[in-house]
C-alpha positions as MATLAB code, in Angstrom:
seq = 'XXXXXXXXXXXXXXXXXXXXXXXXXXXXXXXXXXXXXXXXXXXXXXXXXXXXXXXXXXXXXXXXXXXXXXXXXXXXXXXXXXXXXXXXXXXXXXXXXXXXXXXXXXXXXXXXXXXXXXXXXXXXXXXXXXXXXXXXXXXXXXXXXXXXXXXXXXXXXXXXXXXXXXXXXXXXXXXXXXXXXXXXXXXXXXXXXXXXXXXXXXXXXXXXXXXXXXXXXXXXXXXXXXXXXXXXXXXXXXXXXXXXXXXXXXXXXXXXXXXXXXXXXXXXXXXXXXXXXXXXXXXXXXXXXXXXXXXXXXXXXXXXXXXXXXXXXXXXXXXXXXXXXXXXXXXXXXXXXXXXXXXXXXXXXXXXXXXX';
ca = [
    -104.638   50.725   91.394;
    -102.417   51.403   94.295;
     -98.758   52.154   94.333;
     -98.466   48.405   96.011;
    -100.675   46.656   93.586;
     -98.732   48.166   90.639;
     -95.455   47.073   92.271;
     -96.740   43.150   92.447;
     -98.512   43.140   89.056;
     -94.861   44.312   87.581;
     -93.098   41.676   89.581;
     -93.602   39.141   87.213;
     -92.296   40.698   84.157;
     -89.483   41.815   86.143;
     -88.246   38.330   87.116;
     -88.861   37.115   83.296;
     -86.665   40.150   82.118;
     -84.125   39.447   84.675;
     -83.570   35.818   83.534;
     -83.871   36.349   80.089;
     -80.712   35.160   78.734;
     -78.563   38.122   76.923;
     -78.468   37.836   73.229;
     -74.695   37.401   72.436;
     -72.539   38.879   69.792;
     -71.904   36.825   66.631;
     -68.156   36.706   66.065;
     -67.393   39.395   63.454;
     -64.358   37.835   61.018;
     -62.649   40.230   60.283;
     -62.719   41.647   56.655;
     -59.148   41.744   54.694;
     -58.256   44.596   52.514;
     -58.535   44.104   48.901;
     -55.068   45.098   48.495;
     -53.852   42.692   51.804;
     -52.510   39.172   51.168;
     -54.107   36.235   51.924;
     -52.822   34.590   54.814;
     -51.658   31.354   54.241;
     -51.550   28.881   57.294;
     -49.413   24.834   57.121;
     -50.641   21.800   59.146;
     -47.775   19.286   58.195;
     -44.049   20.067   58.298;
     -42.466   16.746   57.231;
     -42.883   17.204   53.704;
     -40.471   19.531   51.411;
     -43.357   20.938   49.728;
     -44.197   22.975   52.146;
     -41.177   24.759   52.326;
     -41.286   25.019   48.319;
     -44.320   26.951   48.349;
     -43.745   29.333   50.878;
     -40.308   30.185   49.113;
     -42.368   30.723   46.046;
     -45.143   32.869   47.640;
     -42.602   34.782   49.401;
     -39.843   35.670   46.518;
     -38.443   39.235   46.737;
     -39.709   39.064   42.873;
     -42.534   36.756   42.544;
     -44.328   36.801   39.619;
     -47.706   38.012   39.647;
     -49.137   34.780   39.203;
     -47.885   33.638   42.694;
     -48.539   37.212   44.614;
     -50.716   37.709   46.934;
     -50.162   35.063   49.021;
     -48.026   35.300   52.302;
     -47.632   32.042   55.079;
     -48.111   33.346   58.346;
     -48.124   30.299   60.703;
     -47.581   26.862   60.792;
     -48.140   23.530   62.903;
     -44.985   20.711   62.575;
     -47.478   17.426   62.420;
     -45.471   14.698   61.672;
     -45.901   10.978   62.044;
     -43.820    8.332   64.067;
     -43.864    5.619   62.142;
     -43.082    6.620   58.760;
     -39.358    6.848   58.164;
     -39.468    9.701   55.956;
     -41.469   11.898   58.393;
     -39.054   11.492   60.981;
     -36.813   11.864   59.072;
     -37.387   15.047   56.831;
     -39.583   16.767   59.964;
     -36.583   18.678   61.556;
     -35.045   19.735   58.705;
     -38.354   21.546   56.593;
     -39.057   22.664   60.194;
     -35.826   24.753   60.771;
     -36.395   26.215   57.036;
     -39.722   26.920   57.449;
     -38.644   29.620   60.182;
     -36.162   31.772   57.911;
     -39.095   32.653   55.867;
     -40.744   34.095   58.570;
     -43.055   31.826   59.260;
     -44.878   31.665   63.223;
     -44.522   27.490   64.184;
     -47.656   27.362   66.549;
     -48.770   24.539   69.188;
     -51.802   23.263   67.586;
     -53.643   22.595   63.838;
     -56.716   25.082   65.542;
     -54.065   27.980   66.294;
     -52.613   27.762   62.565;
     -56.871   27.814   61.687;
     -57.809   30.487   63.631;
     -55.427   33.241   62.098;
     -55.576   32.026   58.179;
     -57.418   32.452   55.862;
     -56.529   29.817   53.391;
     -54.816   26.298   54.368;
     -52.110   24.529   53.152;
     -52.312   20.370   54.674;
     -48.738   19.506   53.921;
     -48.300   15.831   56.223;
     -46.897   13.061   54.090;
     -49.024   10.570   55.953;
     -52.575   10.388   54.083;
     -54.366    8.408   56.890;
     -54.142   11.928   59.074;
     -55.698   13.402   56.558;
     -59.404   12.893   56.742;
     -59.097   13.815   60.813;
     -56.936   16.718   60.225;
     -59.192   18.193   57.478;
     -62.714   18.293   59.605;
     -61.600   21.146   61.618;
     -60.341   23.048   58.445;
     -63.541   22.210   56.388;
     -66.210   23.045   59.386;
     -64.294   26.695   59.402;
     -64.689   27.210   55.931;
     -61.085   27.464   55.032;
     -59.808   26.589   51.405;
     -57.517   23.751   51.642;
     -54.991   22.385   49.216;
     -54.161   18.813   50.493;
     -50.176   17.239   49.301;
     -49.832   13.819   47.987;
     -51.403   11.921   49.136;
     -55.166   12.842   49.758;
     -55.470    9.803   51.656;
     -54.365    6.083   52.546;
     -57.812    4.539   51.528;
     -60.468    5.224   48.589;
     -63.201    5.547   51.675;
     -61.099    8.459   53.029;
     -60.702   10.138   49.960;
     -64.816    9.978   49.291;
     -65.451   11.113   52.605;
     -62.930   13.659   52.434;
     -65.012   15.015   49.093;
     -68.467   14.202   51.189;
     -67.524   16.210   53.996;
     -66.151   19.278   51.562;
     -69.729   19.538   50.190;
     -71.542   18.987   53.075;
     -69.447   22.681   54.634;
     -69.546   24.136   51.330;
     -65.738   24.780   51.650;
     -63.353   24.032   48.108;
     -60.972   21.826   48.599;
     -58.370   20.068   45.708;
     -55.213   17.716   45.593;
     -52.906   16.950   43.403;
     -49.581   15.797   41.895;
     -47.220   18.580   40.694;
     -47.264   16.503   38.036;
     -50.641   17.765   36.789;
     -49.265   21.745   36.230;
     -46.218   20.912   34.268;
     -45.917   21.929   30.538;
     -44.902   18.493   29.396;
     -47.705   16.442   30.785;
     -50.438   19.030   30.485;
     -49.458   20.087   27.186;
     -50.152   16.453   25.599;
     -53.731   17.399   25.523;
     -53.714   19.359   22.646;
     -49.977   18.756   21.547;
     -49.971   19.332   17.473;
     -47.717   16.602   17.286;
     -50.696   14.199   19.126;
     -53.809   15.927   17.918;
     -57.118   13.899   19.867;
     -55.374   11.502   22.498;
     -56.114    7.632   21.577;
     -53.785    6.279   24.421;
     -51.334    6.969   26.904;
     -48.009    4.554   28.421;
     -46.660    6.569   31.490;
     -44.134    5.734   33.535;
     -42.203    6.999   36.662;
     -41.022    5.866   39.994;
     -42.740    3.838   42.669;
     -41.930    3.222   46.013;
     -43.450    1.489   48.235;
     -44.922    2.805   52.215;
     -46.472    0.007   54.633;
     -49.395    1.959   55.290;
     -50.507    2.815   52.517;
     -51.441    0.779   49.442;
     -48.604    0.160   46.996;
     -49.383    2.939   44.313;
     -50.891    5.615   46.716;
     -47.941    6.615   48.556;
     -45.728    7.783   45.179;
     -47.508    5.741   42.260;
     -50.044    8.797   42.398;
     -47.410   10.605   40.576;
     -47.645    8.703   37.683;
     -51.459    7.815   37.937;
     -52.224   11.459   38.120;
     -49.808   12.278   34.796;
     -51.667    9.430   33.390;
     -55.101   11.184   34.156;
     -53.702   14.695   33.029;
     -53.206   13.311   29.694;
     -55.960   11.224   29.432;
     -59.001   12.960   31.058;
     -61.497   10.830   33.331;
     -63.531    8.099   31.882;
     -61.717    4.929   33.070;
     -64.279    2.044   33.847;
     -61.772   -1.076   33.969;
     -57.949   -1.551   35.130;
     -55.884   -5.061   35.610;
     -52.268   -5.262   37.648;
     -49.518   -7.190   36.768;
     -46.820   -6.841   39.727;
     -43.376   -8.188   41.052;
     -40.842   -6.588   43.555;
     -39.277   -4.701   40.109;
     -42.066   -3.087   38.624;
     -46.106   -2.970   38.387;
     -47.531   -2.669   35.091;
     -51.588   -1.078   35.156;
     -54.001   -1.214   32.077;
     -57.491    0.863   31.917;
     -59.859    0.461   29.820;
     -61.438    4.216   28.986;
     -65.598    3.661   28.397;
     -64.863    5.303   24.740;
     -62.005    2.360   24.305;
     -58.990    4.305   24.847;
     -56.295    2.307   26.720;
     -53.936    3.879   29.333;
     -51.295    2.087   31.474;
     -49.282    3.080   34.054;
     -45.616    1.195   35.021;
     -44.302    1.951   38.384;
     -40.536    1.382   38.419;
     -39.126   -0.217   41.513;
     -36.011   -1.572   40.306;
     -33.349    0.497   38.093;
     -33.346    4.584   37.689;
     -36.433    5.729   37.655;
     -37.746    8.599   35.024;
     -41.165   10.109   34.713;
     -42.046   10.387   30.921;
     -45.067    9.210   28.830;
     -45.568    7.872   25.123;
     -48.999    9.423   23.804;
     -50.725    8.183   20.686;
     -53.083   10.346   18.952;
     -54.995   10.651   15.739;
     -51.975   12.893   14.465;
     -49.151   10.710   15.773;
     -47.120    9.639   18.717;
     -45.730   11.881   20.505;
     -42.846   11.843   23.898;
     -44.017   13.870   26.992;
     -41.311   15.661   29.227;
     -38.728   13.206   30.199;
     -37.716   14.119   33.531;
     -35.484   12.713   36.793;
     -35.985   13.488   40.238;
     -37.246   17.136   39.252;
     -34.821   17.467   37.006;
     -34.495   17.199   33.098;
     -32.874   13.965   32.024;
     -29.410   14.909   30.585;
     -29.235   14.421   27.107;
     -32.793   14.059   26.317;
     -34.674   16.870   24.765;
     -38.643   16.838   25.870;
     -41.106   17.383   23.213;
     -42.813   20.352   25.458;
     -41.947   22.878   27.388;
     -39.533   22.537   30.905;
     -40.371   20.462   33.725;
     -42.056   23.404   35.655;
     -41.118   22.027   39.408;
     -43.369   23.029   42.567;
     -43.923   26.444   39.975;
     -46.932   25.209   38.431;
     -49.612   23.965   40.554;
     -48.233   26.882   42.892;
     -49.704   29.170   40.509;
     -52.779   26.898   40.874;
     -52.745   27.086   44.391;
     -52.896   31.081   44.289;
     -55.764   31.100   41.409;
     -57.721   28.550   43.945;
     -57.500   30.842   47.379;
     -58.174   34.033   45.411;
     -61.047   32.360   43.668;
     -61.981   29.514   45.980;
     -62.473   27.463   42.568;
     -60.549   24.035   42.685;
     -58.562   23.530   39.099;
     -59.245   19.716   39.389;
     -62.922   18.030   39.558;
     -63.855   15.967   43.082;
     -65.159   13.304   40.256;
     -61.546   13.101   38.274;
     -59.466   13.216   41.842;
     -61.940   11.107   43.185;
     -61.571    8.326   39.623;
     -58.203    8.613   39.621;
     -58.242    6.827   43.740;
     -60.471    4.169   42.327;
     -58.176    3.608   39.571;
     -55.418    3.193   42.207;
     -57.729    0.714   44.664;
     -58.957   -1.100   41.743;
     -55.524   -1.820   40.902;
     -54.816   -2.884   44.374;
     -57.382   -5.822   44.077;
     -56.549   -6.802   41.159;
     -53.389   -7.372   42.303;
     -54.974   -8.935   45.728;
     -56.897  -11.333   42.322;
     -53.387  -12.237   40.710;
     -54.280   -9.715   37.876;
     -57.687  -10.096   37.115;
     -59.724   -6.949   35.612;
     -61.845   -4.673   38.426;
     -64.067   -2.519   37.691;
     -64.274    1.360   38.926;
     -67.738    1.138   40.014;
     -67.205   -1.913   42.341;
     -64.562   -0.434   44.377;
     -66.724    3.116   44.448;
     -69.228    1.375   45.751;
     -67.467   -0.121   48.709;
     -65.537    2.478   49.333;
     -69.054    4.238   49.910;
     -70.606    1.825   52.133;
     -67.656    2.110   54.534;
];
């Protein structure tokens, strides 16, 4: 073949190699020491929690149940028309900073350099939109009260986790203190037959009447009693609500939501040993002159701990099913108090929630 003829019958190839497209580099993550902390980012500034934790992660003597953990950046969402964002925003914002904490322009900034996420915005109907982003990238998430403004947010909140494979959990401090918890196997209680919790219950606009602070109280009622509900009625005025379930092995559990008058978070559990008081607490604080049964009201402290047992071992402490119940406990309630007290079951409001 001549030196021309060789030239042509390379052409060809030449082109195709020529407009090959390049492979490209996979982003490498990089990989954190064993002995580095895991860095924590916030989406949500308007809420006090967030500033609780980080003081908690970051004390000069922090146990070693709540090392390891260190909040690097945060983004100040906050929401317009909720008095208590507006409100509380500035404030959490300006304390957020003396820990050391970066505030950055956007949720995707705060995702990009952490490796575990903290979604801190009192408003739950952000929460779904603001949790995509976070659950695409893999990042462990603890979501603050609440999860979410509507029972079809908070299943497609739990869809979406599985779908990415990325844990997520939520819930009340409520759960993680010594004198709720502690009612499971209390030797004053023995097997829990029944629970009567109480605590207080505010109202929000947007979101329905027990979500908003009611999931306090809902959530205690869940910690003592364990999932299982299948029925709940409402009776409610402008001082209180009153909420019965019906467990599917007959155990009763109600829930009153104070409106009107002090409000105190306490329960009265009945067991096959006896009946028994849970911690009686204020606003975060013991009630003066009444000694709990159990151990101290436990704060923020904790479902922090819980918080740095999740991101070290990406296992949630609290099911999707229970978290997921314990909404359609709260909806339920909400129509039966949209059909002047009449019993709804679970399962109805699961399943619209899931055709939504």
């Amino acid at each position: 073949m001549t030196r021309v003829a060789l030239l042509f019958a390379l052409l060809p190839t030449a082109f195709l190699l020529a407009d090959s497209p390049k492979p490209v580099a996979e982003p490498v993550t990089p990989v954190r020491a064993a002995d580095a902390p895991i860095k924590v980012g916030i989406i949500g500034l308007d809420n006090y929690q967030a500033v609780a934790f980080t003081q908690l992660f970051h004390g000069p003597k922090a146990a070693e149940n709540l090392s390891g953990l260190k909040v690097v950046a945060a983004f100040p969402a906050g929401s317009p028309d909720i008095e208590e964002s507006v409100r509380e925003l500035p404030k959490w914002e300006e304390q957020i900073k003396k820990f050391g904490v970066e505030i950055v322009k956007t949720p995707e900034e705060v995702i990009k350099q952490c490796d575990a996420i903290l979604l801190m915005s009192v408003d739950g109907r952000a929460h779904l939109e603001q949790l995509k982003p976070i659950l695409k990238a893999g990042k462990p998430v603890y979501i603050g009260r609440p999860l979410a403004a509507s029972l079809a947010d908070v299943v497609e909140i739990f869809r979406l986790a599985a779908e990415h494979k990325t844990p997520i959990f939520s819930c009340s401090q409520h759960r993680f203190s010594p004198g709720f918890i502690g009612m499971r196997n209390h030797p004053e209680v023995g097997d829990v037959l029944g629970a009567d919790v109480y605590g207080g219950c505010p109202r929000e606009p947007h979101h329905p009447d027990l979500f908003w602070h009611g999931v306090h109280g809902v959530e205690t009622l869940y910690t003592i009693m364990g999932s299982g509900c299948v029925s709940v009625t409402r009776a409610s005025t402008e001082i209180a609500d009153q909420v019965t379930g019906e467990w599917k092995d007959g155990r009763v559990g109600t829930y009153r939501g104070i409106r009107k008058g002090q409000p105190k978070y306490s329960a009265t559990v009945f067991g096959s040993k006896g009946v028994s008081t849970a911690g009686v607490y204020g606003h975060g604080v013991p009630v003066k002159g009444v000694v709990p049964t159990n151990d101290k009201y436990m704060g923020y402290e904790g479902v922090a701990i819980e918080i740095v047992k999740f991101f070290k071992t990406r296992t949630p402490p609290v099911t999707a099913e229970e978290t997921i119940e314990l909404f359609a406990f709260m909806e339920a309630a909400e129509e039966s108090k949209r059909q002047k007290g009449a019993p709804v079951k679970l399962e109805t409001v699961l399943a619209k929630a899931r055709k939504k």
